[in-house]
C-alpha positions in Angstrom: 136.5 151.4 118.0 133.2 150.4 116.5 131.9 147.5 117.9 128.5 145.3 116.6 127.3 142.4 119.3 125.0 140.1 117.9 123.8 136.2 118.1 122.1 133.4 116.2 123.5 133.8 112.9 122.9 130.6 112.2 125.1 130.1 109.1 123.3 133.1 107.6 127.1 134.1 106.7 125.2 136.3 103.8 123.4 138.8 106.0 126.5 138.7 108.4 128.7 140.1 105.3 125.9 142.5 104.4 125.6 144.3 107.9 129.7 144.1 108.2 128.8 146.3 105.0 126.8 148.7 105.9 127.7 149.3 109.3 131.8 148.7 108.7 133.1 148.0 112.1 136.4 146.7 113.5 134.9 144.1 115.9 132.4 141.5 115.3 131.2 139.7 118.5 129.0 136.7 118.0 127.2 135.6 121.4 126.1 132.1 120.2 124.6 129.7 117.7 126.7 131.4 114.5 126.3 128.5 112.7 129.4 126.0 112.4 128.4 123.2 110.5 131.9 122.2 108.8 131.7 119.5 106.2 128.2 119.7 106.4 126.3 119.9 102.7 123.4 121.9 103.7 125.2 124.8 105.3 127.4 127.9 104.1 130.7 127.4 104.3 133.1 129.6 106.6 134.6 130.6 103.9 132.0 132.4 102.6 132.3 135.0 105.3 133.9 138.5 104.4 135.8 140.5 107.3 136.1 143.4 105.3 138.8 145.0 107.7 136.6 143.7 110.7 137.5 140.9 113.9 134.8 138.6 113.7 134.8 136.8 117.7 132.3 134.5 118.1 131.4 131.3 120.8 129.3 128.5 120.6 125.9 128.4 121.0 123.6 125.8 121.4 122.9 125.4 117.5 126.7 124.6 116.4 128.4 121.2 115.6 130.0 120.5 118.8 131.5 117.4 117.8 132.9 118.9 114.9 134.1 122.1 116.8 135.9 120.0 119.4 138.2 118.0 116.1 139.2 121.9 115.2 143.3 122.3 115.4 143.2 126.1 115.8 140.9 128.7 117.0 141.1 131.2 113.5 138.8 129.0 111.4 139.2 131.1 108.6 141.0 134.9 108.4 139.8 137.1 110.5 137.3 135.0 112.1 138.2 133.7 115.2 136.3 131.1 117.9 136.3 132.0 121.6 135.8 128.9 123.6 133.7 129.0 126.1 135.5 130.7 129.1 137.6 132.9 127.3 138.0 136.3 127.7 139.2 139.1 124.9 140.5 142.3 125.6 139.6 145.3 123.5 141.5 148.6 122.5 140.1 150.3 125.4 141.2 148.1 128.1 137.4 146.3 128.6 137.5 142.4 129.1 134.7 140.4 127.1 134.2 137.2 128.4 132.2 134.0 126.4 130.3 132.5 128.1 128.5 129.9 125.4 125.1 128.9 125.0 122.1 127.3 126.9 121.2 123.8 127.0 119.0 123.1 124.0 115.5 123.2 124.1 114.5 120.9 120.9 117.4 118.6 120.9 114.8 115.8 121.7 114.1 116.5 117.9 117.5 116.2 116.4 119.7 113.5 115.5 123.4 113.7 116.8 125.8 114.9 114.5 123.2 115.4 111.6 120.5 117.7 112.9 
């Protein structure tokens, strides 16, 4: 099974769909910040993401819309793209148990404004 880990998207959903491309594989983990800003006007939509075959698995970071994130009624936010609250584990083809684990406390949330920023 091929396999990509990465982290901090950031809602840069068109450079996630470009290496999902190029490198084609099955499983997509995300380790943090991957950018879910729902009902947001400044960011991509999830819906702009493209599997392509892939399992995109991804947990929250410390640059997501919590508040937003907590309101959600199932895990799949769109096809194939899947949140893994933090604590969850995910079993792979091969027997091996990935666990999320979330991000880190913030370091510039003194600079934002909750629920905007």
């Amino acid at each position: 099974m091929k396999v990509i880990i990465t982290g901090d998207i950031h809602n840069e959903f068109s450079k996630l769909n470009q290496l999902i491309s190029s490198k084609r594989p099955e499983l997509v983990i995300c380790c943090g910040d991957f950018g879910y800003w729902p009902d947001t006007h400044w960011a991509t939509p999830m819906s702009n993401i493209k599997p392509q075959g892939a399992k995109i698995l991804w947990c929250d970071g410390n640059h997501e819309n919590h508040w937003e994130l907590k309101k959600r009624e199932k895990d799949e936010i769109v096809p194939d793209v899947i949140y893994m609250p933090r604590g969850s584990t995910y079993t792979i083809e091969d027997g091996r148990v990935i666990m999320f684990m979330g991000g880190a406390d913030s370091i510039d949330k003194h600079q934002r404004i909750i629920g905007e920023t």
